[in-house]
Structures are given as C-alpha cells and as structure tokens.
PDBQT receptor file of N, H, CA, C and O in Angstrom, charges set to zero:
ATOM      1  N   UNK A   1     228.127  34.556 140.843  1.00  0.00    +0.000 N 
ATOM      2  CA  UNK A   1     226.673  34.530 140.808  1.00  0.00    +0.000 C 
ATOM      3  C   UNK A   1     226.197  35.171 139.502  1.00  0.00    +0.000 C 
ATOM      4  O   UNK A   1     226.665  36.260 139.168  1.00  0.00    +0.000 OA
ATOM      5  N   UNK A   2     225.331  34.573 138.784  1.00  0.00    +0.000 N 
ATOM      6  H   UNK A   2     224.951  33.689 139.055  1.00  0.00    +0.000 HD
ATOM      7  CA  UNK A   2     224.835  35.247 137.662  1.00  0.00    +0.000 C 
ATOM      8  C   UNK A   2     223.869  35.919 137.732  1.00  0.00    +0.000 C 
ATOM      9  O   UNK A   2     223.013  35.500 138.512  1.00  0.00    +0.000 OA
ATOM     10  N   UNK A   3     223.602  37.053 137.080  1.00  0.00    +0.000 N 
ATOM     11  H   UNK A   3     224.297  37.394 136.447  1.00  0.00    +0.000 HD
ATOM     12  CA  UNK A   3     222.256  38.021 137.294  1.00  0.00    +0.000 C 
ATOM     13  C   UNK A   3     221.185  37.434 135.909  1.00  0.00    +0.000 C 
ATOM     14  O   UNK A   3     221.345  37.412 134.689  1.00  0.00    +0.000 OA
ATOM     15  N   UNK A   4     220.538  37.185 136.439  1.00  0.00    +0.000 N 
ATOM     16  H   UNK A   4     220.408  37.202 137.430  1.00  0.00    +0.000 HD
ATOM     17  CA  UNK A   4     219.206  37.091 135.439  1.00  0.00    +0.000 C 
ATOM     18  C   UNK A   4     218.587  38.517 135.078  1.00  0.00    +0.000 C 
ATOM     19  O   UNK A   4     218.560  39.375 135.960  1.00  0.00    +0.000 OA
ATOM     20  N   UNK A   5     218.253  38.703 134.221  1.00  0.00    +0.000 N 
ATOM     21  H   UNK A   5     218.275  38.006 133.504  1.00  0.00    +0.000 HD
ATOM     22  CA  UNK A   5     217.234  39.817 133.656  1.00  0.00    +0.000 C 
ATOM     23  C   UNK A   5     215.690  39.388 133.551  1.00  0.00    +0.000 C 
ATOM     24  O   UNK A   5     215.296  38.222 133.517  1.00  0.00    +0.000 OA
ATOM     25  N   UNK A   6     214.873  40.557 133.507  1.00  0.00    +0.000 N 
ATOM     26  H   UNK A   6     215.193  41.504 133.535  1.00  0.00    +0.000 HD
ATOM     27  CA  UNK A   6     213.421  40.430 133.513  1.00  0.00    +0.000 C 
ATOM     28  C   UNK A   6     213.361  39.134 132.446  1.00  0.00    +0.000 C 
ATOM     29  O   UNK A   6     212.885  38.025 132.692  1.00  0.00    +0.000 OA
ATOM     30  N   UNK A   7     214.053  39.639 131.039  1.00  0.00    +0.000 N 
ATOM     31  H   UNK A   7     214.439  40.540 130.839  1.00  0.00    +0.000 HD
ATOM     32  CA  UNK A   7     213.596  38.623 130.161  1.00  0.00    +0.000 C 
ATOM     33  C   UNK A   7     214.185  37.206 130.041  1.00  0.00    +0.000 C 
ATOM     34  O   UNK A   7     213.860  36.341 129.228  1.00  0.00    +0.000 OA
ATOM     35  N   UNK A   8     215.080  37.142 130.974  1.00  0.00    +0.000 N 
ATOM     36  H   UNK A   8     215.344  37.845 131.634  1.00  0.00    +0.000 HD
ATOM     37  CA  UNK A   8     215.616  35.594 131.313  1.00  0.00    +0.000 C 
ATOM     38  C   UNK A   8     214.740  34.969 132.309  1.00  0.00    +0.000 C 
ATOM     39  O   UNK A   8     214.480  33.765 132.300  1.00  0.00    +0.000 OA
ATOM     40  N   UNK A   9     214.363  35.667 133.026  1.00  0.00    +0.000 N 
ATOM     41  H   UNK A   9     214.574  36.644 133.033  1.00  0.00    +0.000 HD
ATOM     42  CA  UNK A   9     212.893  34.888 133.947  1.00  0.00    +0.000 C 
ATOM     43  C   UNK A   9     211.653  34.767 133.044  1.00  0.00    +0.000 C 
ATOM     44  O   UNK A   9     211.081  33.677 133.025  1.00  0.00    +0.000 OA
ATOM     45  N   UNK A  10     211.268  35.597 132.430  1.00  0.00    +0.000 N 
ATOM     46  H   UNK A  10     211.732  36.483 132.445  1.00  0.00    +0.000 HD
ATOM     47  CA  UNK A  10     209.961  35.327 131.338  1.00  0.00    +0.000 C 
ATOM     48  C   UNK A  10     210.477  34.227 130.517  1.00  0.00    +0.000 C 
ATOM     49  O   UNK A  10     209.726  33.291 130.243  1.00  0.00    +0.000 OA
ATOM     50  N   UNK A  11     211.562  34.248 130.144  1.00  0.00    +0.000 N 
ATOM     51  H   UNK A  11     212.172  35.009 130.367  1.00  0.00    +0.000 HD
ATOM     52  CA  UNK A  11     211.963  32.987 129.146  1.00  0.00    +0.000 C 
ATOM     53  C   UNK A  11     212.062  31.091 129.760  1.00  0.00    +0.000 C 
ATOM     54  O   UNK A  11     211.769  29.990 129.295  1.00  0.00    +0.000 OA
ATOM     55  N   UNK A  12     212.645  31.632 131.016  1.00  0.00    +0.000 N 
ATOM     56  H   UNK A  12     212.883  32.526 131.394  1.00  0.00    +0.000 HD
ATOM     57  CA  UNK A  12     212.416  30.534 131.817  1.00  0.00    +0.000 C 
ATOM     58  C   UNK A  12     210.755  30.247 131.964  1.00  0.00    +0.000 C 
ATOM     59  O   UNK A  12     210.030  29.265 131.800  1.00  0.00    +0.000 OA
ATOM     60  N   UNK A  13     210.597  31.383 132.288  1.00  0.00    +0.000 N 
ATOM     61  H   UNK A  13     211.186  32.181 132.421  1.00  0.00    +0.000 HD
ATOM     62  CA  UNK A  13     208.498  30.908 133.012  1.00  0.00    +0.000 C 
ATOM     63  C   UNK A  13     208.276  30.532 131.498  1.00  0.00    +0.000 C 
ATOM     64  O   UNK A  13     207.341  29.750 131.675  1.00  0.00    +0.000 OA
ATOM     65  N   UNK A  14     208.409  30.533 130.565  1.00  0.00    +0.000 N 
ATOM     66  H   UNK A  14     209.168  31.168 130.421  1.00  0.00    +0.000 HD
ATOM     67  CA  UNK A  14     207.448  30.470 129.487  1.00  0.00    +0.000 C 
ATOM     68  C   UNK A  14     207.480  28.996 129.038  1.00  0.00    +0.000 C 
ATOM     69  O   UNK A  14     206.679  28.302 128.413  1.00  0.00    +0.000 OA
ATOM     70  N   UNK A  15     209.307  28.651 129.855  1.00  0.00    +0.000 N 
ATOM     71  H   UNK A  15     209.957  29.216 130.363  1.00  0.00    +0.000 HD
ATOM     72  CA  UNK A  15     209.563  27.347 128.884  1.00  0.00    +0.000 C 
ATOM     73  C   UNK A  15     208.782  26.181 130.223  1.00  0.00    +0.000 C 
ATOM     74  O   UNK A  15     208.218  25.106 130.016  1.00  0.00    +0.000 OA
ATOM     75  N   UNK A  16     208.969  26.732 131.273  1.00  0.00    +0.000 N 
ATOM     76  H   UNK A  16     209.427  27.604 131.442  1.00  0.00    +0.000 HD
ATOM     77  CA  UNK A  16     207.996  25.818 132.148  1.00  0.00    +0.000 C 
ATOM     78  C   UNK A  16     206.643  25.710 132.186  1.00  0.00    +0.000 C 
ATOM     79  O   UNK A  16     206.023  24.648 132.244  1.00  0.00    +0.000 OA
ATOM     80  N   UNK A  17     206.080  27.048 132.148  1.00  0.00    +0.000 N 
ATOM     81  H   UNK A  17     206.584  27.910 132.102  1.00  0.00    +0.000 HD
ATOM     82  CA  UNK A  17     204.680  26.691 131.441  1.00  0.00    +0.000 C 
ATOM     83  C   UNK A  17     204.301  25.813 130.322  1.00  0.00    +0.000 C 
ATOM     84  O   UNK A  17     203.277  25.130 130.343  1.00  0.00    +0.000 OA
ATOM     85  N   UNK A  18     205.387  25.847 129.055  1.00  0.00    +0.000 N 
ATOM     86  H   UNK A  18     206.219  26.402 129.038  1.00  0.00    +0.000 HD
ATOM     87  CA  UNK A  18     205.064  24.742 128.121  1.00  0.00    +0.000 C 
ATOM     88  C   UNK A  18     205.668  23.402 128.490  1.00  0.00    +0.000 C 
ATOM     89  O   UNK A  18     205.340  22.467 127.761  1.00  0.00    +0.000 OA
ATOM     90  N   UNK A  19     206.696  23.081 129.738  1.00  0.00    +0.000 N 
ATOM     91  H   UNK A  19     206.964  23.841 130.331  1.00  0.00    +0.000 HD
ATOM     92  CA  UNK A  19     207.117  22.055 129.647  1.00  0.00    +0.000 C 
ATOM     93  C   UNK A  19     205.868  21.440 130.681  1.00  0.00    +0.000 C 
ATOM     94  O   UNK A  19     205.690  20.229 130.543  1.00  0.00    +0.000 OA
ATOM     95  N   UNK A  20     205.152  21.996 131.503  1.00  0.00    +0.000 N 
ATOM     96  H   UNK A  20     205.297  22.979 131.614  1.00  0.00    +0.000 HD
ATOM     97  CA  UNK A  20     204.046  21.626 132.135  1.00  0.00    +0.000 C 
ATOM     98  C   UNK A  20     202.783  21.305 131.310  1.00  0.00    +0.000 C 
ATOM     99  O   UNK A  20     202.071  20.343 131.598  1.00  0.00    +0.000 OA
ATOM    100  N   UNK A  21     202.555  22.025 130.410  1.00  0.00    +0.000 N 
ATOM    101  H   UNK A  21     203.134  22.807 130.176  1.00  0.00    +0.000 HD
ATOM    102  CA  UNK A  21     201.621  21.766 129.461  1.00  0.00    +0.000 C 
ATOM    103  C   UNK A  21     201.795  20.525 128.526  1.00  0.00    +0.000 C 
ATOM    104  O   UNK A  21     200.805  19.837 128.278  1.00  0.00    +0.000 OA
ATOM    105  N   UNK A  22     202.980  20.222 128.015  1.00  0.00    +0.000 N 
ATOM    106  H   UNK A  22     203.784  20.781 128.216  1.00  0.00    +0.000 HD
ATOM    107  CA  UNK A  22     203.212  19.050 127.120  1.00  0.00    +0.000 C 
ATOM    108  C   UNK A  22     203.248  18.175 128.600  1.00  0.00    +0.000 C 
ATOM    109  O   UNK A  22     202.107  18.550 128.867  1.00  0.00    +0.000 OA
ATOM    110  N   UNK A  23     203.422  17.760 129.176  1.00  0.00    +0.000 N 
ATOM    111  H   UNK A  23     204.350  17.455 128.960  1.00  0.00    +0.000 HD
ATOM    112  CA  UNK A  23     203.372  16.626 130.372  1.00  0.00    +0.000 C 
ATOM    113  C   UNK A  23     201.993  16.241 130.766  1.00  0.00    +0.000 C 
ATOM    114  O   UNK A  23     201.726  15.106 131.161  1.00  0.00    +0.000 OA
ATOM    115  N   UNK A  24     201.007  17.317 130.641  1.00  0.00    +0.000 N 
ATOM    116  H   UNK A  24     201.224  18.239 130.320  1.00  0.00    +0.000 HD
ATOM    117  CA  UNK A  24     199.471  16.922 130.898  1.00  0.00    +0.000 C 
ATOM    118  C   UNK A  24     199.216  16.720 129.733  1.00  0.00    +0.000 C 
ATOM    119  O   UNK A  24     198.971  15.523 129.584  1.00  0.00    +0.000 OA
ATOM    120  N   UNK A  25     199.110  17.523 128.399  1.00  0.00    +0.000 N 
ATOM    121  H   UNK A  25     199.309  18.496 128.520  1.00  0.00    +0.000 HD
ATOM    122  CA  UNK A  25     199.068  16.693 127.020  1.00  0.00    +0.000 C 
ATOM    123  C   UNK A  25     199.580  15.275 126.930  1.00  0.00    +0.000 C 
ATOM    124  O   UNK A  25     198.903  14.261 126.762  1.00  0.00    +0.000 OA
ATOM    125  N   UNK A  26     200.515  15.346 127.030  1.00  0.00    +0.000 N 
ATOM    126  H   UNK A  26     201.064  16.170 127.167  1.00  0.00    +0.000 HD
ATOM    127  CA  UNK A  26     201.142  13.842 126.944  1.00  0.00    +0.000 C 
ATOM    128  C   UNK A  26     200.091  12.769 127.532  1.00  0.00    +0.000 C 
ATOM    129  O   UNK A  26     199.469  11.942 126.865  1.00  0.00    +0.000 OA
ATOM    130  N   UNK A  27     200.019  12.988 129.116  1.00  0.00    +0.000 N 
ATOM    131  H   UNK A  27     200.524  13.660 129.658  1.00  0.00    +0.000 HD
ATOM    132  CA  UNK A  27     199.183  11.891 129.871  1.00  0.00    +0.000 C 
ATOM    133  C   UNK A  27     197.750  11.948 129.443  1.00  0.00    +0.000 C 
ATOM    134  O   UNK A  27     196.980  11.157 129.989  1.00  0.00    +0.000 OA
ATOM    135  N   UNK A  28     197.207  12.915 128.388  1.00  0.00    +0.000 N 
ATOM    136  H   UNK A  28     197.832  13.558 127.944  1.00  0.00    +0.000 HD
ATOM    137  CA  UNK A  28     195.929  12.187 128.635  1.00  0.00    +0.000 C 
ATOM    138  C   UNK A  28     195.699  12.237 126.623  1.00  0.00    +0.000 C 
ATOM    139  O   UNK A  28     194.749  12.052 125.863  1.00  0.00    +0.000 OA
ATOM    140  N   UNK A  29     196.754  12.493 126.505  1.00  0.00    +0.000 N 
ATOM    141  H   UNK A  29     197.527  12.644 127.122  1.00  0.00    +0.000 HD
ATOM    142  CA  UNK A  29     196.749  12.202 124.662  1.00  0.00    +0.000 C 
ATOM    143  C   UNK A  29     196.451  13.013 124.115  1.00  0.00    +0.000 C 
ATOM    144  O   UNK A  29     196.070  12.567 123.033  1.00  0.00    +0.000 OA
ATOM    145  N   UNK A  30     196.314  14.464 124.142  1.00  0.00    +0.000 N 
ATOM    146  H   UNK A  30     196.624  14.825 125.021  1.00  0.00    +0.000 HD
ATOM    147  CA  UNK A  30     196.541  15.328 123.215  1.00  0.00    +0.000 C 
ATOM    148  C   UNK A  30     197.648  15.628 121.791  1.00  0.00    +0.000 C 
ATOM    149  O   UNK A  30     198.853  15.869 121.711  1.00  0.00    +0.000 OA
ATOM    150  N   UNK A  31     197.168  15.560 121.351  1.00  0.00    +0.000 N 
ATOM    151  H   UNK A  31     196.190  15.365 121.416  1.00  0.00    +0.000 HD
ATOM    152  CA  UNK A  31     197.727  15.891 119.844  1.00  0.00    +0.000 C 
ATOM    153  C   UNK A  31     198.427  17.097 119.239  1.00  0.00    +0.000 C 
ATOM    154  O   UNK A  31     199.453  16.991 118.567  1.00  0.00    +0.000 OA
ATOM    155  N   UNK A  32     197.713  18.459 119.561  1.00  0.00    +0.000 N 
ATOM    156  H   UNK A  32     196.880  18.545 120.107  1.00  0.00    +0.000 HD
ATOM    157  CA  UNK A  32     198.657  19.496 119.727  1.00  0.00    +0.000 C 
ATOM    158  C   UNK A  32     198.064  20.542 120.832  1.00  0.00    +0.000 C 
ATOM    159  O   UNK A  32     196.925  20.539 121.300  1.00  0.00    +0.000 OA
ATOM    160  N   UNK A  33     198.916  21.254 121.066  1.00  0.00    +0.000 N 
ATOM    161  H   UNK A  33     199.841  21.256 120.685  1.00  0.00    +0.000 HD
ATOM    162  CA  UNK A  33     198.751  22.223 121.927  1.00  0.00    +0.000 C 
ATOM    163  C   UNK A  33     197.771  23.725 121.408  1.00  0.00    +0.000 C 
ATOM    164  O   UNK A  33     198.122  24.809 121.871  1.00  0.00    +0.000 OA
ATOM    165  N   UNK A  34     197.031  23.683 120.814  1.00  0.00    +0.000 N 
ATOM    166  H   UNK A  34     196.746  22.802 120.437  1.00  0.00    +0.000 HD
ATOM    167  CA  UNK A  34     195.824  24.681 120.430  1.00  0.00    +0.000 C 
ATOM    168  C   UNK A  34     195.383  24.805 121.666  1.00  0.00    +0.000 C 
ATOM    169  O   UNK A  34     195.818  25.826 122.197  1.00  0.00    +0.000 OA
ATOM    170  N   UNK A  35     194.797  24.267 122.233  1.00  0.00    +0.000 N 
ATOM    171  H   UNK A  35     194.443  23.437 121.802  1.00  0.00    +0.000 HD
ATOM    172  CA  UNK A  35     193.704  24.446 123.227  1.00  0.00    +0.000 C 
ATOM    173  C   UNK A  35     194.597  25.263 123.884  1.00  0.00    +0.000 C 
ATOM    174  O   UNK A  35     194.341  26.465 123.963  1.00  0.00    +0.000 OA
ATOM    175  N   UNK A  36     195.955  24.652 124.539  1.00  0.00    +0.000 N 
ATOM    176  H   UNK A  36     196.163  23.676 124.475  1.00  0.00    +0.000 HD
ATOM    177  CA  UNK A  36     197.276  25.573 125.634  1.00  0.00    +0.000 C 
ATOM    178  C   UNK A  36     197.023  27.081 125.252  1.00  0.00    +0.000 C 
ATOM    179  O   UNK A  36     196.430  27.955 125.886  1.00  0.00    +0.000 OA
ATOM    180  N   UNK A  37     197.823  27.137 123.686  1.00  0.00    +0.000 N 
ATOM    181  H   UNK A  37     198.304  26.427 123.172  1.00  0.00    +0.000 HD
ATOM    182  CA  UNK A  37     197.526  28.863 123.306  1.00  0.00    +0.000 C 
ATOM    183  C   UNK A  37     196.159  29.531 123.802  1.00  0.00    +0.000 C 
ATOM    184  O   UNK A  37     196.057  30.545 124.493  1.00  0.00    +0.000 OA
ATOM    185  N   UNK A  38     195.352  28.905 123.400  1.00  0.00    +0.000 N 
ATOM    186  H   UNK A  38     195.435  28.082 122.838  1.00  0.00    +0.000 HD
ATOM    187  CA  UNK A  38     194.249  29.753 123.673  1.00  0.00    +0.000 C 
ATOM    188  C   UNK A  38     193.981  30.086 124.875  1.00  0.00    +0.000 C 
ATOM    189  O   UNK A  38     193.579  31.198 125.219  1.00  0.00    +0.000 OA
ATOM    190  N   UNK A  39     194.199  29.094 125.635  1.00  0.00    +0.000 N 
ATOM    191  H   UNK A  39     194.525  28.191 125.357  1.00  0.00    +0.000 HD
ATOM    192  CA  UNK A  39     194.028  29.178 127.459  1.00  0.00    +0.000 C 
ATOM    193  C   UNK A  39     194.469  29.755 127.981  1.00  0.00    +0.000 C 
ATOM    194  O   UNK A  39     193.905  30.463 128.816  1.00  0.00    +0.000 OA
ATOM    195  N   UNK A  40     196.071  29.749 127.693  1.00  0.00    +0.000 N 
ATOM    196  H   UNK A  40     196.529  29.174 127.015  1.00  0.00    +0.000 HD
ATOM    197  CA  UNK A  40     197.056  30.528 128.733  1.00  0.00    +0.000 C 
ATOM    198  C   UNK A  40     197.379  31.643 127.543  1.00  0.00    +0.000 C 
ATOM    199  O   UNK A  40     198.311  31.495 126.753  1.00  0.00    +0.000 OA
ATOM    200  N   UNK A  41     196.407  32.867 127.527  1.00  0.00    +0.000 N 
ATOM    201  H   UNK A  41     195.649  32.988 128.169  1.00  0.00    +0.000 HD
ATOM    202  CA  UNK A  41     196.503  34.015 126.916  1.00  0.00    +0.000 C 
ATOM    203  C   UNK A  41     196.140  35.059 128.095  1.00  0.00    +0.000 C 
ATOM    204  O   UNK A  41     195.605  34.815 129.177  1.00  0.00    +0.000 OA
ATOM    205  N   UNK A  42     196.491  36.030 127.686  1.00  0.00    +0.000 N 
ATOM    206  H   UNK A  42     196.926  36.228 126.808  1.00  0.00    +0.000 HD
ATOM    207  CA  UNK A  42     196.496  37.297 128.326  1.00  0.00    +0.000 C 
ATOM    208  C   UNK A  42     196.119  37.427 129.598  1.00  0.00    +0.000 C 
ATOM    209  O   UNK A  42     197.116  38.060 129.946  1.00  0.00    +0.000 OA
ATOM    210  N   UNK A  43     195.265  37.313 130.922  1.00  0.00    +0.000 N 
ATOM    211  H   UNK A  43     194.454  36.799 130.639  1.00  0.00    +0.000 HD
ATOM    212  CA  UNK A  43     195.210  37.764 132.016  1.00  0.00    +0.000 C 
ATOM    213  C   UNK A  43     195.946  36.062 132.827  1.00  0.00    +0.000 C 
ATOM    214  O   UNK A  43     196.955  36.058 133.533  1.00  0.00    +0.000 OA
ATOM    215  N   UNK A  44     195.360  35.160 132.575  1.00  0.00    +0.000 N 
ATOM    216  H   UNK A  44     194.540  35.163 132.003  1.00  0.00    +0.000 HD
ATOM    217  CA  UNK A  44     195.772  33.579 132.848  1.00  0.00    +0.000 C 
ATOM    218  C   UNK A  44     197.879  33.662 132.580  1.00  0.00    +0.000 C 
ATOM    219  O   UNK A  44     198.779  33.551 133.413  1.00  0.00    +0.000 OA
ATOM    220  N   UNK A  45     197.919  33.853 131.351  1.00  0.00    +0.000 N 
ATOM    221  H   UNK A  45     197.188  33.943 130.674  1.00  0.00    +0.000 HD
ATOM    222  CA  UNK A  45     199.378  33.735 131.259  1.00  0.00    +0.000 C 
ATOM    223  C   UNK A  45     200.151  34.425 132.400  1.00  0.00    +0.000 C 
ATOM    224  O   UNK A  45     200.848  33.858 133.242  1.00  0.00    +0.000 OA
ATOM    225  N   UNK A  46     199.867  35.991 132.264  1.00  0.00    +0.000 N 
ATOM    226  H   UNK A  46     199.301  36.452 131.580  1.00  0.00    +0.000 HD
ATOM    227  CA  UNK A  46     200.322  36.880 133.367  1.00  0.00    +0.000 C 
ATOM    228  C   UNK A  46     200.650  36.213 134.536  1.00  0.00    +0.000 C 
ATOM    229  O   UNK A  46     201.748  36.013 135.056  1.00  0.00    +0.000 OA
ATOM    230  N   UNK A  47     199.409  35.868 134.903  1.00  0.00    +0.000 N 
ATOM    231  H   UNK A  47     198.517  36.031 134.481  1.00  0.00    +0.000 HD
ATOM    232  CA  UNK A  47     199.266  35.271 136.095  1.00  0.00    +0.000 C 
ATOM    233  C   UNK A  47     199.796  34.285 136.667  1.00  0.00    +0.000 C 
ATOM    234  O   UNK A  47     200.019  34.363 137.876  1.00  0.00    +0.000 OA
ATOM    235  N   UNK A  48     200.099  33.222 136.008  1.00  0.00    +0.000 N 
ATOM    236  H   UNK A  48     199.918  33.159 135.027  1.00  0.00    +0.000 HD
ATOM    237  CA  UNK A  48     201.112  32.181 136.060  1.00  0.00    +0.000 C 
ATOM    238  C   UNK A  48     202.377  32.635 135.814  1.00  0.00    +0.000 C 
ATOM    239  O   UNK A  48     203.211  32.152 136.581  1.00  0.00    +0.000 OA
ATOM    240  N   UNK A  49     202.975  33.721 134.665  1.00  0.00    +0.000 N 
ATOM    241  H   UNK A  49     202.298  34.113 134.043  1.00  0.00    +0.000 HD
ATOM    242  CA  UNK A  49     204.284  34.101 134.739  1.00  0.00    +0.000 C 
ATOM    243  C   UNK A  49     204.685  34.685 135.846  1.00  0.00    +0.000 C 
ATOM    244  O   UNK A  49     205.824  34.450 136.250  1.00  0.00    +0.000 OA
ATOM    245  N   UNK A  50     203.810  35.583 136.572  1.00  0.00    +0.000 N 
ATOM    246  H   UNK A  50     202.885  35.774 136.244  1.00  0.00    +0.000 HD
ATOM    247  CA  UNK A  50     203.978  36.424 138.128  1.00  0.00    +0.000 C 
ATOM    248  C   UNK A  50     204.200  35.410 138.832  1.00  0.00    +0.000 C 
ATOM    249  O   UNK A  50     205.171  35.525 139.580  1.00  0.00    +0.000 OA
ATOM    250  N   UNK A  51     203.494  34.176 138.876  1.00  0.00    +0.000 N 
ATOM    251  H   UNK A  51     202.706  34.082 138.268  1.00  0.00    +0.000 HD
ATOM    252  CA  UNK A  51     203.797  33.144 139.877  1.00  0.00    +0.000 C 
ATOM    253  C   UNK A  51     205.629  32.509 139.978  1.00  0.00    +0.000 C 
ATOM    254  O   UNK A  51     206.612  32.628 140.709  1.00  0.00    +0.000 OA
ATOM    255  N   UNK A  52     205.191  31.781 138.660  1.00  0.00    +0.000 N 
ATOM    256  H   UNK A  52     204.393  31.684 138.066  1.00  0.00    +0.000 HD
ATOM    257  CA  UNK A  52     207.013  31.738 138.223  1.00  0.00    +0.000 C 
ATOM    258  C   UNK A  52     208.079  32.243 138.502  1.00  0.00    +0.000 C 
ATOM    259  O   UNK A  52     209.031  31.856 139.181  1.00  0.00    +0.000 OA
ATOM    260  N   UNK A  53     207.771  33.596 137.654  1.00  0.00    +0.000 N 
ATOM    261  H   UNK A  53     206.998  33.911 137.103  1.00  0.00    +0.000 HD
ATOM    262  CA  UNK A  53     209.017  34.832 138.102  1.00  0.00    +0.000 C 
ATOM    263  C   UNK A  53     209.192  34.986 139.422  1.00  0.00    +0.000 C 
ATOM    264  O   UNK A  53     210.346  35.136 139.823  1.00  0.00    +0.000 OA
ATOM    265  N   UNK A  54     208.359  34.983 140.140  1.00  0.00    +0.000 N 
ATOM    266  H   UNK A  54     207.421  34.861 139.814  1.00  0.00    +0.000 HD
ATOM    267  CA  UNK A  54     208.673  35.142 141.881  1.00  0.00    +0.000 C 
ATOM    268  C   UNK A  54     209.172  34.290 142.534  1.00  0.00    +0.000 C 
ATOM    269  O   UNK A  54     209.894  34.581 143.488  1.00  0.00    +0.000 OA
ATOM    270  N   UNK A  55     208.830  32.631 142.076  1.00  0.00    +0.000 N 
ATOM    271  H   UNK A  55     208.244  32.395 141.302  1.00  0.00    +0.000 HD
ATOM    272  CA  UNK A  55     209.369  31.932 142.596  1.00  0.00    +0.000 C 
ATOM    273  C   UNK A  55     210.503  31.639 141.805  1.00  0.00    +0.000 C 
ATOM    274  O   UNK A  55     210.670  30.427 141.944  1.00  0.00    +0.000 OA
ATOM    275  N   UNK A  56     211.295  32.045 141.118  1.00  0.00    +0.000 N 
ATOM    276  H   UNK A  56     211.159  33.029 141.005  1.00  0.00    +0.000 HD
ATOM    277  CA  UNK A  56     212.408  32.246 140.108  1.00  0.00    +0.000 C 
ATOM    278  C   UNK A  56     213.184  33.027 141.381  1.00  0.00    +0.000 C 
ATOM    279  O   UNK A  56     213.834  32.491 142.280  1.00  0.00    +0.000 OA
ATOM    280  N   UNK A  57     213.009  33.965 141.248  1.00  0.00    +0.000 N 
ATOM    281  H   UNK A  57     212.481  34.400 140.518  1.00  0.00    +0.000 HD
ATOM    282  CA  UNK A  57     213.417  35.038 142.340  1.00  0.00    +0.000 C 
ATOM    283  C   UNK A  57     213.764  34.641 143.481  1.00  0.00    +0.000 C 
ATOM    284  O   UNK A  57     214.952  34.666 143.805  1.00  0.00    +0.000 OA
ATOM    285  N   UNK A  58     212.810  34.203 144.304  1.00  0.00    +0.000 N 
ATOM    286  H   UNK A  58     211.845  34.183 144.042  1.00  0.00    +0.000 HD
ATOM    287  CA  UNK A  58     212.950  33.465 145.756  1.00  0.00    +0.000 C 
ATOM    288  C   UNK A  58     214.093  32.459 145.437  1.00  0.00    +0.000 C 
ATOM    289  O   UNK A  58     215.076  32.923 146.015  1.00  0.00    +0.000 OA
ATOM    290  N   UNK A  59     214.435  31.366 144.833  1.00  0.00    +0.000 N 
ATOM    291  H   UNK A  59     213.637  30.989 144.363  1.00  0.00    +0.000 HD
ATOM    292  CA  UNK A  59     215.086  30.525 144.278  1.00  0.00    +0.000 C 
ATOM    293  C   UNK A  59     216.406  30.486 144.546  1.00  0.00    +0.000 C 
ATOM    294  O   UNK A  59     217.120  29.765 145.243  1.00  0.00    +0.000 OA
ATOM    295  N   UNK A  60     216.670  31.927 143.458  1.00  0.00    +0.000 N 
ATOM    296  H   UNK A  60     216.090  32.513 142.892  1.00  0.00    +0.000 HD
ATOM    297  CA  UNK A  60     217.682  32.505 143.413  1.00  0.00    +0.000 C 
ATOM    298  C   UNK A  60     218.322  32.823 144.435  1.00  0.00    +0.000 C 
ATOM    299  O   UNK A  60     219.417  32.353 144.744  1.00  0.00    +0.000 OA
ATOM    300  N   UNK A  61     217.234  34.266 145.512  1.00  0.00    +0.000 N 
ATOM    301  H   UNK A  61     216.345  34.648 145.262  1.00  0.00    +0.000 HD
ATOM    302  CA  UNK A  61     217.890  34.380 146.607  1.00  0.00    +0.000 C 
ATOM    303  C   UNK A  61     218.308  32.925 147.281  1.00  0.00    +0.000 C 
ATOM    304  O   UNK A  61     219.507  32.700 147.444  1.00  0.00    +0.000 OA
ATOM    305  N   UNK A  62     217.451  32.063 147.623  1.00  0.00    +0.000 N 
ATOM    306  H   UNK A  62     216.477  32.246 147.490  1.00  0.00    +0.000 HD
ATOM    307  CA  UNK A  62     217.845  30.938 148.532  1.00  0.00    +0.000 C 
ATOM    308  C   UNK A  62     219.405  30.051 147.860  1.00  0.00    +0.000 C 
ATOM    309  O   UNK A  62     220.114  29.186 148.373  1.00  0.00    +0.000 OA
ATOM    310  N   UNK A  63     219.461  30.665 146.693  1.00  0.00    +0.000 N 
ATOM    311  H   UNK A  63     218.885  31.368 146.277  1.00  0.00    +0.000 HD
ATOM    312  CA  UNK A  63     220.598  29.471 146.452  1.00  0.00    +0.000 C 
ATOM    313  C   UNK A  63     221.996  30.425 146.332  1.00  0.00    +0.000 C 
ATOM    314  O   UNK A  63     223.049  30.079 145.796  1.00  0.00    +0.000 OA
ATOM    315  N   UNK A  64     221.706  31.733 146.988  1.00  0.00    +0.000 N 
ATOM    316  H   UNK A  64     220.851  32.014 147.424  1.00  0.00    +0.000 HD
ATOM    317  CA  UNK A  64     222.626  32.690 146.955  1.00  0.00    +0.000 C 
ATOM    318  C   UNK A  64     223.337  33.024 148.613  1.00  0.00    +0.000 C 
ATOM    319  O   UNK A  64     224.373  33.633 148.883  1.00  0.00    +0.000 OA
ATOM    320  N   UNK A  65     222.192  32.273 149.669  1.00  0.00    +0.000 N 
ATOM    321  H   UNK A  65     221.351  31.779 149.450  1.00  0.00    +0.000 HD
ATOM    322  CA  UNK A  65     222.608  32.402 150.679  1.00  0.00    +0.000 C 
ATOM    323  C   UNK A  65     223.323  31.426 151.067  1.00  0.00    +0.000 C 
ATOM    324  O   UNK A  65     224.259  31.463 151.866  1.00  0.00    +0.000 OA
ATOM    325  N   UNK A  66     222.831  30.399 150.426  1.00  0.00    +0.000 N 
ATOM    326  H   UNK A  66     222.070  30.369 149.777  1.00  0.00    +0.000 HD
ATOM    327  CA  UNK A  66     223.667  28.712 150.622  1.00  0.00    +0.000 C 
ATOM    328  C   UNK A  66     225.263  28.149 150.227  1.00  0.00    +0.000 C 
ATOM    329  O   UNK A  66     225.579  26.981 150.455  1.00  0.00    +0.000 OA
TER     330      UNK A  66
C-alpha cells in the first residue's frame, strides 16, 4: 500500500481541478484559462481542494479494505 502525503493529495486535487476546468473550457470554447486563475483563488480553491483531499482519502481507505 502506498502512503500519500499532504502534498501528493494537493498535487492530485490541483491536477483535477485543472483537468475539470480544461473539459468545461474545451466544451464551450475558451481560449485560455485566465478567467480559471482568477476564480479558483484563495477561499474557492481551498474549498474545492478540502473537497478533493477528503475524497482522496475516503478512496484510499475504500480501496485498502478491498
């Protein structure tokens, strides 16, 4: 079983937050991601990384009991 660290879950949440963000860019034709940075800054980002990381976590446990 591998142990993840705090910053291997932030690295994961960060790359799903942008891989979620280029997928709605994509579908409605955005050009670059400016608007993303600005949006998902400081209390918004958090907030979605807490989401992530936990369900990172939960994940984990579930695929540790299986």
């Amino acid at each position: 079983m591998k142990t993840y660290s705090k910053s291997d879950l932030e690295r994961i949440a960060e790359n799903a937050l942008n891989a979620a963000c280029e997928s709605m860019q994509n579908e409605i034709g955005v050009k670059t991601g400016d608007y993303a940075g600005i949006h998902f800054t400081g209390e918004i980002e958090a907030h979605i990384y807490a989401i992530f990381e936990q369900y990172l976590r939960n994940e984990i446990s579930f695929m540790d009991t299986n």
